[in-house]
NUBA-376894 format. One record per residue (C-alpha): x, y, z; residue in one letter; residue number from 1. Coordinates in steps of 0.05 Angstrom, whole numbers, plus 5000, padded with zeros to 4 digits. Layout:
N
+------+------+------+---+-----+
|    X |    Y |    Z | r |   k |
+------+------+------+---+-----+
|    X |    Y |    Z | a | NUM |
...
+------+------+------+---+-----+
! end
This chain:
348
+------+------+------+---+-----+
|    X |    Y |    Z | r |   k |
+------+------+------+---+-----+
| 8311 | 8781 | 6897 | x |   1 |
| 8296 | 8785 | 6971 | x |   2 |
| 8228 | 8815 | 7008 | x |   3 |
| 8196 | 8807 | 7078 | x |   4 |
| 8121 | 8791 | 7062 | x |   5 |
| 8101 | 8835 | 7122 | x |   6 |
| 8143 | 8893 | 7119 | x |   7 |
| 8109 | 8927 | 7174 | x |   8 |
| 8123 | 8878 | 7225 | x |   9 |
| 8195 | 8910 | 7220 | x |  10 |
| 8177 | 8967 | 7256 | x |  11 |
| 8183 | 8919 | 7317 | x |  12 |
| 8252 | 8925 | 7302 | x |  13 |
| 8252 | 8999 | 7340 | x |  14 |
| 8231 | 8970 | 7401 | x |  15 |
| 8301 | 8951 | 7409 | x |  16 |
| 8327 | 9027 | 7414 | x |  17 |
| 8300 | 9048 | 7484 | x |  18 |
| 8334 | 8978 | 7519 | x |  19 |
| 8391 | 8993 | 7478 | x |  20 |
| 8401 | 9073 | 7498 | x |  21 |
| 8378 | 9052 | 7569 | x |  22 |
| 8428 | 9007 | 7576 | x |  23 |
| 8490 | 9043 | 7548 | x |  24 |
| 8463 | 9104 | 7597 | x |  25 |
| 8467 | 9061 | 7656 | x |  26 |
| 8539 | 9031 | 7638 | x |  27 |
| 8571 | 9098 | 7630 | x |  28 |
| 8539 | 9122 | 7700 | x |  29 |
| 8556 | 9043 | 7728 | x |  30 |
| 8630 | 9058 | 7715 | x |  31 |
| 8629 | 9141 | 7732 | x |  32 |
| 8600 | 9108 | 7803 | x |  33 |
| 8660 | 9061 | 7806 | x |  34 |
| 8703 | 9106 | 7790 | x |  35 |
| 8690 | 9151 | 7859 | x |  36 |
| 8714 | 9084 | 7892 | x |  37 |
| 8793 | 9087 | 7869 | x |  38 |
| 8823 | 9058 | 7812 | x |  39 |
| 8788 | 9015 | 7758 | x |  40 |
| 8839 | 8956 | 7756 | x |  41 |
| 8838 | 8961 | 7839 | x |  42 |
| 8770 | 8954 | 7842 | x |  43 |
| 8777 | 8896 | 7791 | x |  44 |
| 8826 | 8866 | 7837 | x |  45 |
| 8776 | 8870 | 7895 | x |  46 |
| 8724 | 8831 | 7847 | x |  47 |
| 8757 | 8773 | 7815 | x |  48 |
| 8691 | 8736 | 7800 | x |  49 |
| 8664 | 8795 | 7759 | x |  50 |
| 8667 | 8792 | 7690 | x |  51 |
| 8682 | 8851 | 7658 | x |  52 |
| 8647 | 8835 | 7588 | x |  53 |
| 8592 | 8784 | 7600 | x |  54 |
| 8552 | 8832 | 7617 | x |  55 |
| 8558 | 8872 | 7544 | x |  56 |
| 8560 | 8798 | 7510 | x |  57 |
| 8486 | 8780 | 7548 | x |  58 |
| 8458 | 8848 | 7520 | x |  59 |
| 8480 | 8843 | 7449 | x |  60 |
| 8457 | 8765 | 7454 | x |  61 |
| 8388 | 8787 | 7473 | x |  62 |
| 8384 | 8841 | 7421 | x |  63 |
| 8413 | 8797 | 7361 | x |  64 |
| 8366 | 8741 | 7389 | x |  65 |
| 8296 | 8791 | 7390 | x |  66 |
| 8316 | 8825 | 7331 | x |  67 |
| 8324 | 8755 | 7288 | x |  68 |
| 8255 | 8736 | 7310 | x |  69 |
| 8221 | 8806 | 7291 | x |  70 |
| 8261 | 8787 | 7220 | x |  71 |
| 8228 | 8716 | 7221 | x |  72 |
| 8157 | 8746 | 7244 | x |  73 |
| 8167 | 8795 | 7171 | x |  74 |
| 8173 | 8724 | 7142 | x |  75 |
| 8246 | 8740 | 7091 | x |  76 |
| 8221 | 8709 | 7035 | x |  77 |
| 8275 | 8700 | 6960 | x |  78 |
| 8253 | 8702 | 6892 | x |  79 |
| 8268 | 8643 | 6854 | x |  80 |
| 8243 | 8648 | 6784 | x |  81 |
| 8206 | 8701 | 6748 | x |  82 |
| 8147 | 8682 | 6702 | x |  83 |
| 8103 | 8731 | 6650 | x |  84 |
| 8027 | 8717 | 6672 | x |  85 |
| 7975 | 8736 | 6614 | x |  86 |
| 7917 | 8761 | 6656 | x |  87 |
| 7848 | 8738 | 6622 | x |  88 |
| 7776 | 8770 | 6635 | x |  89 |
| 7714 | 8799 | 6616 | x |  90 |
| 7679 | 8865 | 6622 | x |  91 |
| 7626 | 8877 | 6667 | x |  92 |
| 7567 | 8924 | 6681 | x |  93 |
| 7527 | 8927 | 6747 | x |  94 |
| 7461 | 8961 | 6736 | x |  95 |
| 7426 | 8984 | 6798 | x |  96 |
| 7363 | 9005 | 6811 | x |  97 |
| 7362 | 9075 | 6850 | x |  98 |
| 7278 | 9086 | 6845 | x |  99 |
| 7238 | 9102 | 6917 | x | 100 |
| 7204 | 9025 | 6905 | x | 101 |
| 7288 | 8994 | 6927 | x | 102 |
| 7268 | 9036 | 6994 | x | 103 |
| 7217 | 8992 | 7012 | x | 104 |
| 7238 | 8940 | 7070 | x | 105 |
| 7217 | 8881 | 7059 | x | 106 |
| 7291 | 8861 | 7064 | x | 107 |
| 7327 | 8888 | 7118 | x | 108 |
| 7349 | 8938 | 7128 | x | 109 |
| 7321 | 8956 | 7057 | x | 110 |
| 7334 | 8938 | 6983 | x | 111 |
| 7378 | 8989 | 6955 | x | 112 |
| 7422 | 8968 | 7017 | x | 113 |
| 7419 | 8895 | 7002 | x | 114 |
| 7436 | 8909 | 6928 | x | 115 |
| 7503 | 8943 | 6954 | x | 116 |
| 7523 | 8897 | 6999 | x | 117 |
| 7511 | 8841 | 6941 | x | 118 |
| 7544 | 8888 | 6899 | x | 119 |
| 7605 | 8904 | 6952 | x | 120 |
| 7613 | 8822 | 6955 | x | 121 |
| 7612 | 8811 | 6881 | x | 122 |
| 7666 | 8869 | 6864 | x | 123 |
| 7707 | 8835 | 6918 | x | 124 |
| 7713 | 8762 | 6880 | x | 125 |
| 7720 | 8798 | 6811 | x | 126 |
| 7790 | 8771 | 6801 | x | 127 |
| 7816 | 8799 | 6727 | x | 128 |
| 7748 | 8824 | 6703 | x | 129 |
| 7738 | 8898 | 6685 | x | 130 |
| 7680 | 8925 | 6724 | x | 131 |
| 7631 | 8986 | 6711 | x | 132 |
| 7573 | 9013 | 6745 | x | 133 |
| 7505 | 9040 | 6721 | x | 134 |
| 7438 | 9073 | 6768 | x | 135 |
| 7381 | 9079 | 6740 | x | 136 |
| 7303 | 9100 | 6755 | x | 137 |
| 7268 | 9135 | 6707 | x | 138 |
| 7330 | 9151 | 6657 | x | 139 |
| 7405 | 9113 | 6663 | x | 140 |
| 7458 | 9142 | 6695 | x | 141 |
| 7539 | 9119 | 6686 | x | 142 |
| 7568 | 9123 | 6756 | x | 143 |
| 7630 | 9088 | 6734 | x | 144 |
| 7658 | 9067 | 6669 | x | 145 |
| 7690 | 8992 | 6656 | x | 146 |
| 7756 | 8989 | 6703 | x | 147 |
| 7799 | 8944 | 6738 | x | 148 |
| 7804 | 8979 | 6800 | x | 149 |
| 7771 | 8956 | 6859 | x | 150 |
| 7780 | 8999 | 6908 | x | 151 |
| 7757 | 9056 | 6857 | x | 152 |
| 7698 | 9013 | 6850 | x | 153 |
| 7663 | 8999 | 6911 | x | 154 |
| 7685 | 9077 | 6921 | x | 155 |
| 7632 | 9092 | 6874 | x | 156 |
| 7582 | 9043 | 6903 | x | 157 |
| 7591 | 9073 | 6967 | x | 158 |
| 7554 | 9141 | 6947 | x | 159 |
| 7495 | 9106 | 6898 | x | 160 |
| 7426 | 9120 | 6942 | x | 161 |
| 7356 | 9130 | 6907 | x | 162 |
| 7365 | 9213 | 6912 | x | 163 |
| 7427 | 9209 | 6866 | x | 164 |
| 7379 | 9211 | 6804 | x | 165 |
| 7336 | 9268 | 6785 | x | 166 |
| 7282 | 9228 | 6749 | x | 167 |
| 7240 | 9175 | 6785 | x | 168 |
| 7218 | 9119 | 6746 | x | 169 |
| 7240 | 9054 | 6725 | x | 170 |
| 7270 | 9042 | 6648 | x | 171 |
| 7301 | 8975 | 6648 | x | 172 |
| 7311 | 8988 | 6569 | x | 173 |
| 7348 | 9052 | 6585 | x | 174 |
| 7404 | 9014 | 6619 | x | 175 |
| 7410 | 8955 | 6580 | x | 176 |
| 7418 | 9007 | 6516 | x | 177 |
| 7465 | 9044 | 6555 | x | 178 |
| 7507 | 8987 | 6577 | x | 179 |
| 7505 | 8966 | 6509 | x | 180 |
| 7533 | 9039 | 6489 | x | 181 |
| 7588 | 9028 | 6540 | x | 182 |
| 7621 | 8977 | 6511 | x | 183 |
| 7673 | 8972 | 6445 | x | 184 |
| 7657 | 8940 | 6389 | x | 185 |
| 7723 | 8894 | 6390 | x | 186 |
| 7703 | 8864 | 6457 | x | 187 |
| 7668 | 8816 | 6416 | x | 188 |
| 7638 | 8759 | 6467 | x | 189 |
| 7674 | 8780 | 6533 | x | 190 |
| 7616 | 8820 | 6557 | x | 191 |
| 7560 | 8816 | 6618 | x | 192 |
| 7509 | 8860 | 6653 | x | 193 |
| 7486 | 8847 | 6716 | x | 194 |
| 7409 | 8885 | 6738 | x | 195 |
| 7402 | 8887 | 6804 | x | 196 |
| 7323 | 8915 | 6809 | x | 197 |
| 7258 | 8896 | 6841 | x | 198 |
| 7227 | 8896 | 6761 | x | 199 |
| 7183 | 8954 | 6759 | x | 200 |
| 7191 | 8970 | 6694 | x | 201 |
| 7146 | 9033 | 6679 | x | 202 |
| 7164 | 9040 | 6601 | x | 203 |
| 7154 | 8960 | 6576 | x | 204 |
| 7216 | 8965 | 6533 | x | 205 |
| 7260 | 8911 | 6573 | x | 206 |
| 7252 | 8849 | 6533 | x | 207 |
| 7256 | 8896 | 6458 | x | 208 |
| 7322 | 8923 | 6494 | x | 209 |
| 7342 | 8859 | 6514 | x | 210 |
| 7338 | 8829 | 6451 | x | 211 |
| 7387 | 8881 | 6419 | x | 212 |
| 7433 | 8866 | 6476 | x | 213 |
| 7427 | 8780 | 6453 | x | 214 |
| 7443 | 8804 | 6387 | x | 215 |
| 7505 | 8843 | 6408 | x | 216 |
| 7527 | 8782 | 6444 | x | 217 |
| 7514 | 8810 | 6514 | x | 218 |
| 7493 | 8762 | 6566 | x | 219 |
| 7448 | 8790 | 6616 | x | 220 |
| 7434 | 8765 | 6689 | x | 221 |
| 7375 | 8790 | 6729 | x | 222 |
| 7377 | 8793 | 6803 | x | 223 |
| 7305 | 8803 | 6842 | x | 224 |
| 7313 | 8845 | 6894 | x | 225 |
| 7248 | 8846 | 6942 | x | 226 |
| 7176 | 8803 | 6966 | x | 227 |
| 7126 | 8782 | 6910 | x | 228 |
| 7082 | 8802 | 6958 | x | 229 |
| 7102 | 8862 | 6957 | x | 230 |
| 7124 | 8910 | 7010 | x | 231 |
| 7095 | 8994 | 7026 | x | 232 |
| 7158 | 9050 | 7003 | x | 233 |
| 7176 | 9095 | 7066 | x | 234 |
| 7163 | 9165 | 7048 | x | 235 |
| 7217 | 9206 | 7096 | x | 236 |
| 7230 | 9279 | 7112 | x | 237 |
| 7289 | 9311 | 7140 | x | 238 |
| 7319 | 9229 | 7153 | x | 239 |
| 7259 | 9208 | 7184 | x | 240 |
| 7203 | 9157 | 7162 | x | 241 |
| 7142 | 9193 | 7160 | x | 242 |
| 7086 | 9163 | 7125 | x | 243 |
| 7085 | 9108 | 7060 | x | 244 |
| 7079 | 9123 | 6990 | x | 245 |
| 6995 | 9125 | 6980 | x | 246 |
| 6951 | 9127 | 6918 | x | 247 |
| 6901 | 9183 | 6891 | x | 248 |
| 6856 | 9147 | 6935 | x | 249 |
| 6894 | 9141 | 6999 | x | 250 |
| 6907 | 9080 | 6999 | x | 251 |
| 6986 | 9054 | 7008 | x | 252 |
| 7023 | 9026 | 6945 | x | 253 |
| 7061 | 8962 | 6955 | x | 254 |
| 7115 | 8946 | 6912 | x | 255 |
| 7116 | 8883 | 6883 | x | 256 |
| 7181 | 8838 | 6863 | x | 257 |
| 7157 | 8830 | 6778 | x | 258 |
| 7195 | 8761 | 6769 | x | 259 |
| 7162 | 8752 | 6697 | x | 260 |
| 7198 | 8807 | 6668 | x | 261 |
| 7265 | 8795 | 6697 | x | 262 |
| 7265 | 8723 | 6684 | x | 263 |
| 7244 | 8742 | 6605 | x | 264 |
| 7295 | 8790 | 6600 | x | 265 |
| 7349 | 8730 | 6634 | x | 266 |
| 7319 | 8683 | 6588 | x | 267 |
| 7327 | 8730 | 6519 | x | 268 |
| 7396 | 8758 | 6530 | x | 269 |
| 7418 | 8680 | 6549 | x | 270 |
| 7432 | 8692 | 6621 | x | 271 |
| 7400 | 8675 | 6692 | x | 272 |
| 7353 | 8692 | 6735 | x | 273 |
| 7364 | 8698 | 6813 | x | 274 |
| 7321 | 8718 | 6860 | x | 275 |
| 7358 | 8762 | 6920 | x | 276 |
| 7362 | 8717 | 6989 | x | 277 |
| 7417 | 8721 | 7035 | x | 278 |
| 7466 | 8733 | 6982 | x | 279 |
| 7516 | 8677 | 6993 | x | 280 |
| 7480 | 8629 | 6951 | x | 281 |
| 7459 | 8683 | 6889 | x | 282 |
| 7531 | 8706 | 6893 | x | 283 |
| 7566 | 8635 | 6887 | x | 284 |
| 7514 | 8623 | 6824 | x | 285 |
| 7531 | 8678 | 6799 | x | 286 |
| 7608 | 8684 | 6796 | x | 287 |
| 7605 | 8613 | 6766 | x | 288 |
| 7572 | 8645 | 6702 | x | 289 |
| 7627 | 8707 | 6703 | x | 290 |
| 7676 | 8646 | 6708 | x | 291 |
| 7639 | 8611 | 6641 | x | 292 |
| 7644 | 8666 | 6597 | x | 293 |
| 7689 | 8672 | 6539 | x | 294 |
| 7753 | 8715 | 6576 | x | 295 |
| 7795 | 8766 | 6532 | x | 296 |
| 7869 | 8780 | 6538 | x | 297 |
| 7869 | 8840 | 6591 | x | 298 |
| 7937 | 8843 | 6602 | x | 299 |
| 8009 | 8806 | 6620 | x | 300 |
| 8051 | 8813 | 6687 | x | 301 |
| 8115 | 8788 | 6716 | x | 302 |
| 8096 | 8743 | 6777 | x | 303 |
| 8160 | 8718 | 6819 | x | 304 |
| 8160 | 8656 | 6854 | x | 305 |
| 8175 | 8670 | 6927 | x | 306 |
| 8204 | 8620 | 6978 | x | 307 |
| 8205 | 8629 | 7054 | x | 308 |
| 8261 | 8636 | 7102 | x | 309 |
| 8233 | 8654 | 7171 | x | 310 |
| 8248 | 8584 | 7196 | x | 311 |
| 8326 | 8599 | 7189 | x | 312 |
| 8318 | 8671 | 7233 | x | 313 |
| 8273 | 8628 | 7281 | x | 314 |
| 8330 | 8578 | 7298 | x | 315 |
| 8377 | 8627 | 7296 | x | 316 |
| 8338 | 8674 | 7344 | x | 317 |
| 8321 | 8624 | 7395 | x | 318 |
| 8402 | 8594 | 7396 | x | 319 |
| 8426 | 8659 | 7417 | x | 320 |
| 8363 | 8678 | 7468 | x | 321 |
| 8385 | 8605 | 7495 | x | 322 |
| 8457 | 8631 | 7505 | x | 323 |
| 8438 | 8688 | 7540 | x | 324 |
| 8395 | 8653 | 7579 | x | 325 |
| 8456 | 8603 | 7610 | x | 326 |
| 8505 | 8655 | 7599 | x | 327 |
| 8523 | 8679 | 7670 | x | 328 |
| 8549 | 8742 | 7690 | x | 329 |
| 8604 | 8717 | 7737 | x | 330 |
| 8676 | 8684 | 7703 | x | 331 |
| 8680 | 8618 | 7694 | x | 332 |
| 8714 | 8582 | 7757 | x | 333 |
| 8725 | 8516 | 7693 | x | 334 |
| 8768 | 8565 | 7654 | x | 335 |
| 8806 | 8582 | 7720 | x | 336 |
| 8818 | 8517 | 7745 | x | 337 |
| 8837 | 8484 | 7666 | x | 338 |
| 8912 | 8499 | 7676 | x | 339 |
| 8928 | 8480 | 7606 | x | 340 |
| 9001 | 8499 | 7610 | x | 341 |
| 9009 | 8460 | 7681 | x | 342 |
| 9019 | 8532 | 7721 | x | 343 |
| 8992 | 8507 | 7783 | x | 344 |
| 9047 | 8498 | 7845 | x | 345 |
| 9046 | 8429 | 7862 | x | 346 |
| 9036 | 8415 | 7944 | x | 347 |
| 9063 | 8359 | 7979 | x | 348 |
+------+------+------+---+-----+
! end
């Protein structure tokens, strides 16, 4: 079974029609121009060092030469053996936090953007594991049930912001239960959720929820996503930051990172805590506990075992770019002058 691994790199291949159409253009008007001059084998006799074909043997040289190295650049690769690969992983939920307090910028440019980006990154390295998305604020929303498709999942991530929920809020519980919902029953040990949230829980169910989760054998991981310190939410109009989120009183709310509750609900549903940084480290930690899980059969594929050729088209390409190189156009005075058959008049 042959393949070029970079297909497209053929298309260099049609480069080779315009040369090749210029050149058979200007033959046919080279030889209607000689033509005006008298007869072809007279004017042949008039120019015994001209070689009538080197000059077509130099073109197709050049062109065979080119095109072998576009062929070697498309790297020809041959299947040598076929093997059946049984693809193992685990199922996945990403909860997100969509409330106003993941607007508050006390990571740049802001939290719910930090939490996609993680998110984006984390997707990305998600070899054979099915991955599903959840939002939630004040109630839980599914934005993407468990799949193995990638692409349809950062997708999805792209359009999660904090005004595609109708209910403000926090419920951790609410999306830990629905998570749990999510799954089969005969998935048995081979499921994770992931919280990414600055732990503002505003209902106090987290750690109850999270309990029913250790019970179901669901491991949950908690990712912090913002300042202890805490940080003031933008209020905006019309795109535009106008003021920060006040009190009754006037005075303006910071949102703090709650640690404690995300590190109890880690802790319960035997998983880890991480605290949002620059996201190299957290993501590295955290794709080495998606790699300890217990993996499930997801599915089995036919992998062939490819071997490359280029190297063959490279030599091959160059050889004949090197003989049209010291190819000349004129004949060969050697050829003349080898009188094999000993035609030459003899002078005294």
């Amino acid at each position: 079974m042959m393949r070029f691994e970079h297909p497209d790199h053929l298309y260099g291949l049609l480069l080779v029609l315009l040369p090749a159409v210029a050149f058979i253009a200007y033959a046919v008007w080279r030889k209607r121009a000689l033509s005006k001059y008298g007869d072809q084998r007279l004017i042949e006799m008039l120019m015994p060092e001209r070689s009538k074909y080197k000059v077509y043997i130099k073109f197709v040289l050049l062109v065979l030469g080119y095109s072998c190295l576009v062929l070697a650049y498309a790297n020809p690769q041959l299947g040598k053996r076929v093997e059946k690969v049984k693809l193992k992983g685990a199922d996945v939920f990403i909860a997100i936090d969509v409330s106003n307090s993941m607007m508050a910028e006390d990571l740049k440019p802001n939290r719910i953007s930090r939490a996609k980006q993680f998110v984006s990154r984390l997707v990305e390295q998600m070899k054979n594991d099915r991955v599903g998305l959840i939002v939630f604020a004040g109630h839980s929303y599914m934005q993407m049930p468990l799949t193995s498709d990638k692409a349809a999942a950062k997708l999805f991530l792209n359009s999660v912001s904090t005004n595609i929920v109708p209910t403000q809020g926090t419920s951790l519980s609410e999306a830990i239960r629905m998570a749990m919902e999510s799954y089969s029953e005969e998935q048995g040990k081979y499921r994770a959720l992931i919280i990414l949230t600055d732990g503002e829980d505003h209902e106090g169910e987290a750690l109850v929820a999270a309990e029913e989760a250790d019970k179901a054998g669901i491991v949950i991981h908690t990712i912090g996503v913002g300042d202890p310190k805490g940080a003031p939410i933008p209020v905006k109009k019309n795109a535009y930051k106008e003021d920060f989120k006040r009190a009754s009183d006037g005075s303006i709310v910071l949102s703090k990172l709650n640690e404690t509750i995300l590190q109890q609900i880690a802790a319960t549903a035997h998983g880890k805590y991480f605290r949002m940084g620059t996201g190299s480290e957290e993501l590295s930690l955290i794709m080495k506990e998606l790699e300890g899980l217990e993996k499930r059969e997801m599915s089995e594929r036919e992998v062939t075992d490819y071997k490359s050729y280029y190297f063959v088209f490279v030599i091959i390409g160059m050889v004949l770019l090197t003989l049209e190189f010291l190819l000349a156009e004129r004949r060969s005075n050697w050829l003349r002058n080898l009188n094999l058959f000993g035609t030459k008049e003899e002078t005294a």
